[in-house]
PDB file of the backbone (N, CA, C, O) and the ligand in Angstrom, with CONECT records:
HET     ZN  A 101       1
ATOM      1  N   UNK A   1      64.807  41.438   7.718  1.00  0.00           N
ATOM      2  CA  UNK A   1      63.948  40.883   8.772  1.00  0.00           C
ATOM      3  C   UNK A   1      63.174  39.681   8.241  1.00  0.00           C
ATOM      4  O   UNK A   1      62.672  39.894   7.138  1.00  0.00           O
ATOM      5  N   UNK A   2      62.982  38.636   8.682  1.00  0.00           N
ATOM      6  CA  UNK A   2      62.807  37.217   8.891  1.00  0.00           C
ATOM      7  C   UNK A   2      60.883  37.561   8.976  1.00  0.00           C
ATOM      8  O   UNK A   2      60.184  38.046   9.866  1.00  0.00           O
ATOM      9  N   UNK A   3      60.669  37.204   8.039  1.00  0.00           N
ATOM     10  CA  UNK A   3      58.935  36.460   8.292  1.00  0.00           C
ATOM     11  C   UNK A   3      58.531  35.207   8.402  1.00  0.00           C
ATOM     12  O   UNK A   3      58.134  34.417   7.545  1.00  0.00           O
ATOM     13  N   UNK A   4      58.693  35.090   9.713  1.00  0.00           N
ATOM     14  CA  UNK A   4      58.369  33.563  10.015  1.00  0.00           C
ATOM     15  C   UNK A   4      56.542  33.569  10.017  1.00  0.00           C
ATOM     16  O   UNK A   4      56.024  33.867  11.093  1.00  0.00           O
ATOM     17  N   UNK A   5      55.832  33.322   9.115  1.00  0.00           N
ATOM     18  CA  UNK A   5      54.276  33.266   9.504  1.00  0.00           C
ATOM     19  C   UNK A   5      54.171  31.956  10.036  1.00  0.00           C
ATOM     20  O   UNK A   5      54.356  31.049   9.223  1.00  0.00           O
ATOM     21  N   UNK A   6      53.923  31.646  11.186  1.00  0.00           N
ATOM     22  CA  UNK A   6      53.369  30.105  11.901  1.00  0.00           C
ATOM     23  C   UNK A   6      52.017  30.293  12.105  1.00  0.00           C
ATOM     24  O   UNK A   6      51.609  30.950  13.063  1.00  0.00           O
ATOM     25  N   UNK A   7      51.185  29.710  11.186  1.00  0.00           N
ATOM     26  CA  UNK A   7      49.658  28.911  11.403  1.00  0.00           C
ATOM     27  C   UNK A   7      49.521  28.252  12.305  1.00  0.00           C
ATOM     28  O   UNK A   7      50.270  27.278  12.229  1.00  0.00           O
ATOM     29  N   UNK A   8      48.795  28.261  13.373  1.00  0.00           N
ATOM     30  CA  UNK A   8      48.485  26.954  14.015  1.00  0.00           C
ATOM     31  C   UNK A   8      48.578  26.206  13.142  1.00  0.00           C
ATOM     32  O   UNK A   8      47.813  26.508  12.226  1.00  0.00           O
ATOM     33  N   UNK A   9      49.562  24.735  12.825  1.00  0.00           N
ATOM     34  CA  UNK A   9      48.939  23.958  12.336  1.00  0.00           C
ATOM     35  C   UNK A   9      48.413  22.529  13.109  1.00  0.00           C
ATOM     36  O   UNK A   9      48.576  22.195  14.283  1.00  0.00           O
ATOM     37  N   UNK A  10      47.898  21.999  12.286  1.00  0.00           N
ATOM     38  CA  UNK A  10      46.864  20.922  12.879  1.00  0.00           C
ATOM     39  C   UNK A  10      45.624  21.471  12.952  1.00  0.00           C
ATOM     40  O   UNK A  10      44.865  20.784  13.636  1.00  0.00           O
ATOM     41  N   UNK A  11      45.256  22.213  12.611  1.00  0.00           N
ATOM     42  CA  UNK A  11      44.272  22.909  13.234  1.00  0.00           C
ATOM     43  C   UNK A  11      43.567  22.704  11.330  1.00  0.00           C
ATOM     44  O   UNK A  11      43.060  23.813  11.164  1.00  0.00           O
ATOM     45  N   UNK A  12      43.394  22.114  10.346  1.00  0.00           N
ATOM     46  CA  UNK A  12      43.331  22.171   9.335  1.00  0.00           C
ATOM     47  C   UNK A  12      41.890  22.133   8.978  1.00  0.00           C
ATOM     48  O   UNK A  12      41.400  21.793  10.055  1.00  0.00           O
ATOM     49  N   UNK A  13      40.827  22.277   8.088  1.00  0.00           N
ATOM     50  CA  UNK A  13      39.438  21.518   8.684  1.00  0.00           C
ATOM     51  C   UNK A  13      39.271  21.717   6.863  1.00  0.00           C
ATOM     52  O   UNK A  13      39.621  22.724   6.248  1.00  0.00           O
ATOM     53  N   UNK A  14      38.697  20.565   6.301  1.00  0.00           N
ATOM     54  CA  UNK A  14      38.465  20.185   5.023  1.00  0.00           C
ATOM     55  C   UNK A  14      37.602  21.130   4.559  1.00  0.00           C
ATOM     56  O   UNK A  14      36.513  20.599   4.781  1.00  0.00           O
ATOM     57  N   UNK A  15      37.411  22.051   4.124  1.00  0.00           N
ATOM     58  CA  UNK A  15      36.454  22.980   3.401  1.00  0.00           C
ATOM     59  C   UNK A  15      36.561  23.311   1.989  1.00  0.00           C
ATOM     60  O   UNK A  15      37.401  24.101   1.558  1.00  0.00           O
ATOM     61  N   UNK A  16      35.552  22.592   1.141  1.00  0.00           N
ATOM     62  CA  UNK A  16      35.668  22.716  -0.183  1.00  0.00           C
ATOM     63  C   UNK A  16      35.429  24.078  -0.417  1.00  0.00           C
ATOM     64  O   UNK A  16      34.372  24.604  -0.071  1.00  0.00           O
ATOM     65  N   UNK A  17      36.802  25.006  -1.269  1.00  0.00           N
ATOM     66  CA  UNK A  17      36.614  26.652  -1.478  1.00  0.00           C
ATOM     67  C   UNK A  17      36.098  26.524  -2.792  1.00  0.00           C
ATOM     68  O   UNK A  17      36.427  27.431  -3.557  1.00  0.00           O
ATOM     69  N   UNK A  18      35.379  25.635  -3.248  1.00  0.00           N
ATOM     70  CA  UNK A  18      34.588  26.389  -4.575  1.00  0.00           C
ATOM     71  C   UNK A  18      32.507  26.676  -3.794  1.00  0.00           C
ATOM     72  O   UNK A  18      31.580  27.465  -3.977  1.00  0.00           O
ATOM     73  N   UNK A  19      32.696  25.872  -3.242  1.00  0.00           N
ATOM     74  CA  UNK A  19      31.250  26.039  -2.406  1.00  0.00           C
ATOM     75  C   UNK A  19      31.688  27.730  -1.129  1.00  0.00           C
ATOM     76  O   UNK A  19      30.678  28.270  -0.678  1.00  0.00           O
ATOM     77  N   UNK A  20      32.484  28.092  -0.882  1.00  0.00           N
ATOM     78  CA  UNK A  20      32.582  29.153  -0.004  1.00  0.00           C
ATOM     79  C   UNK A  20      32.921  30.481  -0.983  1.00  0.00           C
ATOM     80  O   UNK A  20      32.802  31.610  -0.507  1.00  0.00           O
ATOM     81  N   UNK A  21      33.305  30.304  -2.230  1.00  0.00           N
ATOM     82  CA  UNK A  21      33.346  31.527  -3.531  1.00  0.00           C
ATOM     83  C   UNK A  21      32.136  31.775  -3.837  1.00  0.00           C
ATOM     84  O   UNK A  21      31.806  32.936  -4.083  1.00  0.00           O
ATOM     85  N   UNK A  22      31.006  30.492  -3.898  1.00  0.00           N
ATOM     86  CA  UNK A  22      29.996  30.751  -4.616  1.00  0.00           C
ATOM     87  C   UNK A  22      28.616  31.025  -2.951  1.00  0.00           C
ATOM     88  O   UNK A  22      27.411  30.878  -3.155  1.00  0.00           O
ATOM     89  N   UNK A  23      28.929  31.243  -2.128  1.00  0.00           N
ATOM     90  CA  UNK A  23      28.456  31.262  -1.557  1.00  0.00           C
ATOM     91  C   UNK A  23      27.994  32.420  -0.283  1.00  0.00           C
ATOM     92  O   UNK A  23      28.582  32.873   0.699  1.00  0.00           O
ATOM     93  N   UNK A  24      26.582  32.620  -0.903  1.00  0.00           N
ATOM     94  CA  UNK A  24      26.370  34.225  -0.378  1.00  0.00           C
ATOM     95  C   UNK A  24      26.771  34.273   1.342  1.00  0.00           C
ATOM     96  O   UNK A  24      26.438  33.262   1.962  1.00  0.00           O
ATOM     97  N   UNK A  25      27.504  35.450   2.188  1.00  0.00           N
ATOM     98  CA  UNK A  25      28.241  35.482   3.527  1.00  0.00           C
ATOM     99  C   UNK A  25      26.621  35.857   4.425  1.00  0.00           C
ATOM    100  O   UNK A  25      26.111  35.511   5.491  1.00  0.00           O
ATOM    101  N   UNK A  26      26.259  36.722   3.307  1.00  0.00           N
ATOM    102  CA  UNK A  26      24.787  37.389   4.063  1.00  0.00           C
ATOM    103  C   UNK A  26      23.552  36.416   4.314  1.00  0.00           C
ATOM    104  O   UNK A  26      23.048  36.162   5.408  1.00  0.00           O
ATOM    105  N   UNK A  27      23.186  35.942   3.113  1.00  0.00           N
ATOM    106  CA  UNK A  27      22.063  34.557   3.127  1.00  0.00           C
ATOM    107  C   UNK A  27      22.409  33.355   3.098  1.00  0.00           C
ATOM    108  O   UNK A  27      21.564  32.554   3.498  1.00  0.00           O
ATOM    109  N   UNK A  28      23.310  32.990   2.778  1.00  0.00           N
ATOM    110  CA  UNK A  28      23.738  31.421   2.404  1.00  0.00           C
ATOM    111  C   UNK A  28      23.634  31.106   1.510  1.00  0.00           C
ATOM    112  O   UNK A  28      24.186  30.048   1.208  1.00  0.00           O
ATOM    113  N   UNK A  29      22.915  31.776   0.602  1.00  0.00           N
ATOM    114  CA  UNK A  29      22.558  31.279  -0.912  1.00  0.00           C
ATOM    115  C   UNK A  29      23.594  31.008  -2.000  1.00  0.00           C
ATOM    116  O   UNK A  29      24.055  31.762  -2.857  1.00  0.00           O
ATOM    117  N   UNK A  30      23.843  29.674  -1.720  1.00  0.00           N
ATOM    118  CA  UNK A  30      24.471  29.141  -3.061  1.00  0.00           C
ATOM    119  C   UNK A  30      24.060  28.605  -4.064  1.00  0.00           C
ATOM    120  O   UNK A  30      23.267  27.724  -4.396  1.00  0.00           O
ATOM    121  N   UNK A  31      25.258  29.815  -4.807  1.00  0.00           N
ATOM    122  CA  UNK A  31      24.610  29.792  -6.467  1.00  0.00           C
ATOM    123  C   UNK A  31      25.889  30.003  -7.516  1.00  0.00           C
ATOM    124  O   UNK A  31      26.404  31.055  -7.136  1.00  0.00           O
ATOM    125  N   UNK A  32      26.411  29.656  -8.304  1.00  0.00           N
ATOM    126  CA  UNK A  32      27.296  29.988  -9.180  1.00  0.00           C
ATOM    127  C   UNK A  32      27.107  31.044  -9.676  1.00  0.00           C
ATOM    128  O   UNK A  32      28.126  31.707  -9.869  1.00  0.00           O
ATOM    129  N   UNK A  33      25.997  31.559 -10.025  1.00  0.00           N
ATOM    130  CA  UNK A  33      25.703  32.697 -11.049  1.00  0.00           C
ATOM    131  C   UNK A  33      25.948  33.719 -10.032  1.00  0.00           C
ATOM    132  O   UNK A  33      26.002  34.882 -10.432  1.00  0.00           O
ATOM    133  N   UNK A  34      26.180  33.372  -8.187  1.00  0.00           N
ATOM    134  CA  UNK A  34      26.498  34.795  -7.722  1.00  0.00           C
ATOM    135  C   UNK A  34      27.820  35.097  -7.412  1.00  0.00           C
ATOM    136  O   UNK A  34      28.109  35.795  -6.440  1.00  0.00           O
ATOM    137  N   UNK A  35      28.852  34.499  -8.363  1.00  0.00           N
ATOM    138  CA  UNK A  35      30.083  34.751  -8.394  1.00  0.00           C
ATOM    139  C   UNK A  35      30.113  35.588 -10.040  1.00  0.00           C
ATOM    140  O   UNK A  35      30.398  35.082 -11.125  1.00  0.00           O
ATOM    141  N   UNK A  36      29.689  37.090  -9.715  1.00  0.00           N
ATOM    142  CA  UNK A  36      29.821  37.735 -10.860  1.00  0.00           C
ATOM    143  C   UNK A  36      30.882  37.165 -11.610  1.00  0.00           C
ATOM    144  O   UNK A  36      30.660  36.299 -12.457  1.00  0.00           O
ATOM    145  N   UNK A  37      32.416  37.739 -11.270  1.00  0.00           N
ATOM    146  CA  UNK A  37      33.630  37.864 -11.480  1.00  0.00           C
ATOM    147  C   UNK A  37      34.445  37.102 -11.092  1.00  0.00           C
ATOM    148  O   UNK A  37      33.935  36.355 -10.257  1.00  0.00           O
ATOM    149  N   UNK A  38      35.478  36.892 -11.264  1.00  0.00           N
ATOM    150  CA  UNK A  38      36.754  36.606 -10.524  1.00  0.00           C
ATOM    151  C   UNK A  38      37.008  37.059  -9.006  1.00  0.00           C
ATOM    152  O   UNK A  38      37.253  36.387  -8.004  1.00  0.00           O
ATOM    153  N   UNK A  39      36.835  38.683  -9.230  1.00  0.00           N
ATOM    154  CA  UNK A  39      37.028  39.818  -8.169  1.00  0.00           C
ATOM    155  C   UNK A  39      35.478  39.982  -7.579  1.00  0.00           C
ATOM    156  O   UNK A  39      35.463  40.603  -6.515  1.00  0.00           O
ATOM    157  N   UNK A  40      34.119  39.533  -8.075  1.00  0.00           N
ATOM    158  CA  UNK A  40      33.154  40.538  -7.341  1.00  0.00           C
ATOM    159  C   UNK A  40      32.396  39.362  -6.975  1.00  0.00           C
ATOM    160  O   UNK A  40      32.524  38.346  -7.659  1.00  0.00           O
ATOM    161  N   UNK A  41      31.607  39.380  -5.957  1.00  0.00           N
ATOM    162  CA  UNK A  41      30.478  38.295  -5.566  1.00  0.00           C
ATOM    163  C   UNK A  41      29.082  39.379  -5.663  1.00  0.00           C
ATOM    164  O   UNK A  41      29.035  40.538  -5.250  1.00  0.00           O
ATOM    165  N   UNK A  42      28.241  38.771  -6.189  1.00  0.00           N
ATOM    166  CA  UNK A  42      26.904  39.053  -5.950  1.00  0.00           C
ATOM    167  C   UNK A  42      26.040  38.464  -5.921  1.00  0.00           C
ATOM    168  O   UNK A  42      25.686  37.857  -6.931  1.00  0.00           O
ATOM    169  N   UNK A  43      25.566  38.416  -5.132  1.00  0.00           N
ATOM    170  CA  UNK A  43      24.142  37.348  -4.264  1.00  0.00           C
ATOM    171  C   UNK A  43      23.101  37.710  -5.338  1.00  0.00           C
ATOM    172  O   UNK A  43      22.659  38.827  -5.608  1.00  0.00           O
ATOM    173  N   UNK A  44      22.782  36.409  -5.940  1.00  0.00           N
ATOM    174  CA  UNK A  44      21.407  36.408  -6.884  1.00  0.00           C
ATOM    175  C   UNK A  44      20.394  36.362  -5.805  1.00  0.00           C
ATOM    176  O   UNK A  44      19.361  36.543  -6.450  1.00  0.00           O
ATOM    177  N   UNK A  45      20.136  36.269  -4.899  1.00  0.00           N
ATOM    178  CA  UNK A  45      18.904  35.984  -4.016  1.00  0.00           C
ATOM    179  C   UNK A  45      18.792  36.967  -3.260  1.00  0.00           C
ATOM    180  O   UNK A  45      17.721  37.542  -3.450  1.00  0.00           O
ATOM    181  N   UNK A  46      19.634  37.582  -2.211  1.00  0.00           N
ATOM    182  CA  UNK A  46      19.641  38.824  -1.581  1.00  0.00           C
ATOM    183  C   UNK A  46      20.030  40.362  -2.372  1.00  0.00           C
ATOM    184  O   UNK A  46      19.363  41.387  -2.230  1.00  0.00           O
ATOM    185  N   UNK A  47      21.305  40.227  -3.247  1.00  0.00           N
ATOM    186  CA  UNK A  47      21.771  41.504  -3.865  1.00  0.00           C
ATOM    187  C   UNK A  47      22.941  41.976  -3.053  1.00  0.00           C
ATOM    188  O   UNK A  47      23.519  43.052  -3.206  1.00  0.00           O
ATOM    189  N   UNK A  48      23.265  40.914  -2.045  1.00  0.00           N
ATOM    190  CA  UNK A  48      24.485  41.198  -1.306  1.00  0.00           C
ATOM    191  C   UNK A  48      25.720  41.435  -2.478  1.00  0.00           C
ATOM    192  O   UNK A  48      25.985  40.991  -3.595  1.00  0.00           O
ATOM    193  N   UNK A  49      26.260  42.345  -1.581  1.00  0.00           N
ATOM    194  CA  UNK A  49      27.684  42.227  -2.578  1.00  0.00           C
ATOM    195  C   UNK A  49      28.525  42.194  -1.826  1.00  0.00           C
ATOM    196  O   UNK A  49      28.314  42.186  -0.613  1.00  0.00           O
ATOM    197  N   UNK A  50      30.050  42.160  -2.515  1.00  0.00           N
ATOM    198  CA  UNK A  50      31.460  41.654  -1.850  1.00  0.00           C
ATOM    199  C   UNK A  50      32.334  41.399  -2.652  1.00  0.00           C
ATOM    200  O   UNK A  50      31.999  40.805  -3.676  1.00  0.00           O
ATOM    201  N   UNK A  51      33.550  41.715  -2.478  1.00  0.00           N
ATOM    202  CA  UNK A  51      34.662  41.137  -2.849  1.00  0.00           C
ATOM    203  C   UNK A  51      34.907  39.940  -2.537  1.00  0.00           C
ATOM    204  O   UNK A  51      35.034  39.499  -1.394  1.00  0.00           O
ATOM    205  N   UNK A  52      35.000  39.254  -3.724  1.00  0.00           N
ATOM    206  CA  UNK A  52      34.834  37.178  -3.932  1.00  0.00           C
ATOM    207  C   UNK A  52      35.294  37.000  -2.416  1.00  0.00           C
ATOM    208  O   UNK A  52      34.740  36.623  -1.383  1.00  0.00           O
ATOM    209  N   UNK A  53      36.802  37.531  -2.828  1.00  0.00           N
ATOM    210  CA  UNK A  53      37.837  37.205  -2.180  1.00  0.00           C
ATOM    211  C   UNK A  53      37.576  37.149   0.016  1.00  0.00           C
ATOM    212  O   UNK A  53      38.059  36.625   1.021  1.00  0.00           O
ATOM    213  N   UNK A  54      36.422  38.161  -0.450  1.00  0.00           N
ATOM    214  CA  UNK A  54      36.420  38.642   0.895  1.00  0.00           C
ATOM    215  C   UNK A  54      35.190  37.548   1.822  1.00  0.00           C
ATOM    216  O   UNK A  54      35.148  36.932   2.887  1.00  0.00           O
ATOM    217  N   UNK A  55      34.150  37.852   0.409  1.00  0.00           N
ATOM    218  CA  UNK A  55      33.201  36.871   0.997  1.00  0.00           C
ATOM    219  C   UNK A  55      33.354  35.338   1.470  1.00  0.00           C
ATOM    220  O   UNK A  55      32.800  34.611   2.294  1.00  0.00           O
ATOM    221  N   UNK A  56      34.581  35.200   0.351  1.00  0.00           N
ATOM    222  CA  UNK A  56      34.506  33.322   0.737  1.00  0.00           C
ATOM    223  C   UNK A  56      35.348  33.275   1.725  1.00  0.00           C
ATOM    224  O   UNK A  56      35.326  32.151   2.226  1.00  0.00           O
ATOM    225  N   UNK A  57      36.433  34.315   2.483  1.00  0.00           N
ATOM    226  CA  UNK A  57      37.302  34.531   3.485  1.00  0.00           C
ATOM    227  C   UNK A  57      36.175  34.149   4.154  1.00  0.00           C
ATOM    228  O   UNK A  57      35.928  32.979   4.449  1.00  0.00           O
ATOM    229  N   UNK A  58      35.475  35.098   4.409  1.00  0.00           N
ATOM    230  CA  UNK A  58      34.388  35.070   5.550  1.00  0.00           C
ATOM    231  C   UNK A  58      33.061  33.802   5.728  1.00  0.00           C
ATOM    232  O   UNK A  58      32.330  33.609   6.699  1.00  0.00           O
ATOM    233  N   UNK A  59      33.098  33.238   4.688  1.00  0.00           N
ATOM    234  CA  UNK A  59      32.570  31.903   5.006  1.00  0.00           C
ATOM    235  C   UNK A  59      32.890  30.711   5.298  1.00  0.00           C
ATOM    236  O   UNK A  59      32.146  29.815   5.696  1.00  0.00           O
ATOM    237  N   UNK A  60      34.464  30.668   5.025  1.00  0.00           N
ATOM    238  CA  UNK A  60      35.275  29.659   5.476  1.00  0.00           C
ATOM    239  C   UNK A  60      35.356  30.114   7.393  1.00  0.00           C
ATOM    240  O   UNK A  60      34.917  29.404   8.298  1.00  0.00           O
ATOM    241  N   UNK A  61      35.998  31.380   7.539  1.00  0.00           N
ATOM    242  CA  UNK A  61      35.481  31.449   9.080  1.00  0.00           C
ATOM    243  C   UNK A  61      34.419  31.322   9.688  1.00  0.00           C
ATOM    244  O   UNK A  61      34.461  31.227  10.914  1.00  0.00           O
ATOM    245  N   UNK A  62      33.079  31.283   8.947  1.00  0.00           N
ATOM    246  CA  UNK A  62      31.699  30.897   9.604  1.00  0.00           C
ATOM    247  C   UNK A  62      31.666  29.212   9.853  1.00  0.00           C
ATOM    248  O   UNK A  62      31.375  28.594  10.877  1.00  0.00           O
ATOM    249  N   UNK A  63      32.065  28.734   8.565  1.00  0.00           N
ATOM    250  CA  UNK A  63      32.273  27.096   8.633  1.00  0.00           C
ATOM    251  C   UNK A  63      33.000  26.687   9.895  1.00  0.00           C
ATOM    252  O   UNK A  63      32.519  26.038  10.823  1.00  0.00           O
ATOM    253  N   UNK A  64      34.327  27.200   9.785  1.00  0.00           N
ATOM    254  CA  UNK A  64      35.403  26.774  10.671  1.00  0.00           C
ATOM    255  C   UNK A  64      34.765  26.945  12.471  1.00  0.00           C
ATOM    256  O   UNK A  64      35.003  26.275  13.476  1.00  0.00           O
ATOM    257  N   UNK A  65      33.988  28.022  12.261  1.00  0.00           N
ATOM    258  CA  UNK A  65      33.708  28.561  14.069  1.00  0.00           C
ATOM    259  C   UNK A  65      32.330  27.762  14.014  1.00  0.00           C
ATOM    260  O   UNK A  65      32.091  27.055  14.993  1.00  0.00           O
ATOM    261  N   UNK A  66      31.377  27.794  12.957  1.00  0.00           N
ATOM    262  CA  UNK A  66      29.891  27.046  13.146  1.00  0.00           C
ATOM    263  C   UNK A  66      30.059  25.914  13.479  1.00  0.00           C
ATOM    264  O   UNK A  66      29.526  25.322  14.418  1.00  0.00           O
ATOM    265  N   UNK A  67      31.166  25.356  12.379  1.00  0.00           N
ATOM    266  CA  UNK A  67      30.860  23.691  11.885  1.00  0.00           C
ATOM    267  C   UNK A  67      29.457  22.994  12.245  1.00  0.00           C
ATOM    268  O   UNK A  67      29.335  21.999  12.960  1.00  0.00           O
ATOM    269  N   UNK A  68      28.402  23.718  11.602  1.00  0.00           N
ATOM    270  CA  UNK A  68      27.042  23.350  11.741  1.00  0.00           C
ATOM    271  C   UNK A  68      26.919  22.307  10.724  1.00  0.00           C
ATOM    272  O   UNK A  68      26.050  22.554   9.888  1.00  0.00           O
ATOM    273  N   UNK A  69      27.577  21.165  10.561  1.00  0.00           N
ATOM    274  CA  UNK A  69      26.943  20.372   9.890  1.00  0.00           C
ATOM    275  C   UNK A  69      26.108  19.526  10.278  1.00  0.00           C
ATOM    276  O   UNK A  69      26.540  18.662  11.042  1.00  0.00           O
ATOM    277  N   UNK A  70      24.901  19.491   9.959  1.00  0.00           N
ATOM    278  CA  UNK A  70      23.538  18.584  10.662  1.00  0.00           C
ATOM    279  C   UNK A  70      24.482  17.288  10.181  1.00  0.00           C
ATOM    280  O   UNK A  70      24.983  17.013   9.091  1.00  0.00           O
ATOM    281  N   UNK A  71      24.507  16.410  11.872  1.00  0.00           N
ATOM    282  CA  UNK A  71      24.711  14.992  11.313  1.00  0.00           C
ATOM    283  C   UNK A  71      23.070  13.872  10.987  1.00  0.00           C
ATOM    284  O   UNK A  71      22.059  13.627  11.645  1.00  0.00           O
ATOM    285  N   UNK A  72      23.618  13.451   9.564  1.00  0.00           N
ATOM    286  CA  UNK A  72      22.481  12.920   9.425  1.00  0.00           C
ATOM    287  C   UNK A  72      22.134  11.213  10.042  1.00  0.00           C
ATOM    288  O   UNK A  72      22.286  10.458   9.082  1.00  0.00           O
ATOM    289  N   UNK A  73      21.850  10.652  10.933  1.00  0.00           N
ATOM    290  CA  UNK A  73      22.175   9.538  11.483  1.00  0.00           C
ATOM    291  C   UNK A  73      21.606   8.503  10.313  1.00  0.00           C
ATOM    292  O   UNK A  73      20.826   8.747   9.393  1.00  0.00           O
ATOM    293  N   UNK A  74      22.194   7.407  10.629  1.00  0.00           N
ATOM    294  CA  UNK A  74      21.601   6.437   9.575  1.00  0.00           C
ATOM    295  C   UNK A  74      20.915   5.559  10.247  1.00  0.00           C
ATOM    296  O   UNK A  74      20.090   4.848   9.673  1.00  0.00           O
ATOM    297  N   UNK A  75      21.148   5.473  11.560  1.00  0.00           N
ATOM    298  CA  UNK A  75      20.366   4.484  12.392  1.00  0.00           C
ATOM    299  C   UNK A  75      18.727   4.234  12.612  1.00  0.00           C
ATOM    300  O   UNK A  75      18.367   3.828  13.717  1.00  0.00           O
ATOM    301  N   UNK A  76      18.034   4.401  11.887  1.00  0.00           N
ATOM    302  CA  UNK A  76      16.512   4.789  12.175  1.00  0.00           C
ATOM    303  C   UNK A  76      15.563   3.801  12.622  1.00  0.00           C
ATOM    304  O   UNK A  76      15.303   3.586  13.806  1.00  0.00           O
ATOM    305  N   UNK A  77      15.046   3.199  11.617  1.00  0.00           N
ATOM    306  CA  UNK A  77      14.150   1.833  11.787  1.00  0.00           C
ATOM    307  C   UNK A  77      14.984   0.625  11.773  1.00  0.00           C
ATOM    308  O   UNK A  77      16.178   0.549  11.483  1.00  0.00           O
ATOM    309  N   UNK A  78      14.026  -0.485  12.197  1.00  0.00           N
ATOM    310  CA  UNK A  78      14.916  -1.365  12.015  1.00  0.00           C
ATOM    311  C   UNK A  78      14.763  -2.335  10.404  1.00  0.00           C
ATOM    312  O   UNK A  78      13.853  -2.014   9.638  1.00  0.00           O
ATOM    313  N   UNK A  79      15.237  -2.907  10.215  1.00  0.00           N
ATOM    314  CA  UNK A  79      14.823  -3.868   9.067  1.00  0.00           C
ATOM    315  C   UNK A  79      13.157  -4.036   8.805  1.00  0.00           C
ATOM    316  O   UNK A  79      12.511  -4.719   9.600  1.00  0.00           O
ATOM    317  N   UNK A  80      12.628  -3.516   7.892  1.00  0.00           N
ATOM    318  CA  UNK A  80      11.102  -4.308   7.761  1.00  0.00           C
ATOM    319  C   UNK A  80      11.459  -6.102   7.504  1.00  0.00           C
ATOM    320  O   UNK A  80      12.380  -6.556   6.826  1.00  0.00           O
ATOM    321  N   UNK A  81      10.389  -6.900   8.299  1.00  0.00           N
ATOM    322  CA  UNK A  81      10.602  -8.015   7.814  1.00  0.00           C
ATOM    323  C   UNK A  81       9.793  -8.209   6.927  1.00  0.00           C
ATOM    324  O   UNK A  81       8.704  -7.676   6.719  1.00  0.00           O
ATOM    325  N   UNK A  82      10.411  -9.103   6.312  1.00  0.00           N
ATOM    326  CA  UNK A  82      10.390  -9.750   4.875  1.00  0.00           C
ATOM    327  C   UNK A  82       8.886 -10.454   4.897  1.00  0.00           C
ATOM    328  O   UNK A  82       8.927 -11.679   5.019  1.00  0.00           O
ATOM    329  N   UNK A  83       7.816  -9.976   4.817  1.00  0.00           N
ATOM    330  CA  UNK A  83       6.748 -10.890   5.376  1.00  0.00           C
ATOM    331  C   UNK A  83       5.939 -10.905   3.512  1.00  0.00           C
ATOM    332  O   UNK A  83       5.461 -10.013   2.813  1.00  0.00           O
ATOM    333  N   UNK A  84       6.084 -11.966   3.371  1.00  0.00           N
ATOM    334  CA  UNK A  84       4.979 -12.209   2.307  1.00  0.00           C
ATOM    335  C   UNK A  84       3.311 -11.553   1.999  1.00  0.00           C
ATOM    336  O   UNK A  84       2.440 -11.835   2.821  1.00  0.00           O
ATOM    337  N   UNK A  85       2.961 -10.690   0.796  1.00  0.00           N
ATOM    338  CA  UNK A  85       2.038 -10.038   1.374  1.00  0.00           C
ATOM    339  C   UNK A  85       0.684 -11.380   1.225  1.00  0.00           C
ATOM    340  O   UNK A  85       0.373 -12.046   0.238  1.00  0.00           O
ATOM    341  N   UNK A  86       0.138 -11.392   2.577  1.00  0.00           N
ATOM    342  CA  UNK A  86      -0.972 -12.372   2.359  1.00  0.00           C
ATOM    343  C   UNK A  86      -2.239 -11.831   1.689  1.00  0.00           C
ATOM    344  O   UNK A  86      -2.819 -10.801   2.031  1.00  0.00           O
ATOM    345  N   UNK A  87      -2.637 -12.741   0.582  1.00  0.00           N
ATOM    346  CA  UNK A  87      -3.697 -12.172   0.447  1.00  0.00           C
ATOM    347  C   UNK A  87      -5.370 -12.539   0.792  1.00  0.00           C
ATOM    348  O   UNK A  87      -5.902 -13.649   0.813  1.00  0.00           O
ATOM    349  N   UNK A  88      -5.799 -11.585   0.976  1.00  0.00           N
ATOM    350  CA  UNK A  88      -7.225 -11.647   1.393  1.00  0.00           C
ATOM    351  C   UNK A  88      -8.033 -13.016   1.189  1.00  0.00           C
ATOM    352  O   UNK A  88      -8.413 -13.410   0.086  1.00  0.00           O
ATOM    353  N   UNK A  89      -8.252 -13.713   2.446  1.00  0.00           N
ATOM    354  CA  UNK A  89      -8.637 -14.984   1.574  1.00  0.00           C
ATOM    355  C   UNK A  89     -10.223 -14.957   1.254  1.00  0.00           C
ATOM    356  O   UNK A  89     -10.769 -16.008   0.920  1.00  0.00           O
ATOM    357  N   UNK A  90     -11.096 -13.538   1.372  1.00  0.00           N
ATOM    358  CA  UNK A  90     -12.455 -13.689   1.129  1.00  0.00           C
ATOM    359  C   UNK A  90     -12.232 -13.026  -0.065  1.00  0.00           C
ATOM    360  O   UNK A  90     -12.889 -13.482  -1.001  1.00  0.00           O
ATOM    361  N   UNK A  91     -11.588 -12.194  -0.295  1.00  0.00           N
ATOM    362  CA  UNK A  91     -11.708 -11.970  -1.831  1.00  0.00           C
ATOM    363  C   UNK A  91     -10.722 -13.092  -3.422  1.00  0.00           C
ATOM    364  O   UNK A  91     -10.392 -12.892  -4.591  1.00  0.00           O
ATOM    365  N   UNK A  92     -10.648 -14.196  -2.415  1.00  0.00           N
ATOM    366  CA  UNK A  92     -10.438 -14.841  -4.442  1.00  0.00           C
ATOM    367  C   UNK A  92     -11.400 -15.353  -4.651  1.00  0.00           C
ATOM    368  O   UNK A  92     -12.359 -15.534  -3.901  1.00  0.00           O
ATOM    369  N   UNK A  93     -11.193 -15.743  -6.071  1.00  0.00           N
ATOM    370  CA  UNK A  93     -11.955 -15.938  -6.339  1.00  0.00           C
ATOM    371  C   UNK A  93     -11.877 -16.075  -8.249  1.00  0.00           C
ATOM    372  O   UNK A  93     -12.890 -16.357  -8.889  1.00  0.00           O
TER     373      UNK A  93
HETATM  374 ZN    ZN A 101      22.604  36.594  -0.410  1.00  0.00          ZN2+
END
């Protein structure tokens, strides 16, 4: 029997998996030091635990369904102009 697995593909979305290994499913807290193991995750900040494997499964699906990334706009002020600072003409002296 034939295992055809078909992914949606196209459907692809850039997610760096060393930030979703190290990254607690329960708090968010990313930290390297809470990738006990290879095999175990443990949250330095909460005490969550998990199988690596399982946790970063499950944060790549939070990413993928959140995609909460705050966009940060760059558009804000406009140019300060360039104005020479004048100085005080009662104080030279
Ligand atoms: Zn945690």
């Amino acid at each position: 029997m034939e295992r055809l697995e078909q992914k949606a593909p196209g459907r692809v979305q850039k997610i760096d998996p060393r930030y979703t290994s190290q990254t607690c499913n329960a708090c968010k807290h990313l930290a390297r030091e809470s990738r006990e193991s290879q095999a175990l995750f443990l949250c330095v900040a909460c005490g969550h635990r998990a199988h690596a494997d399982v946790n970063a499964a499950k944060n790549v699906r939070d990413t993928a369904a959140g995609h909460a990334v705050a966009a940060r706009g760059g558009f804000g002020l406009p140019e300060p102009v360039n104005r020479e600072p004048q100085r005080d003409l009662l104080l030279v002296g």
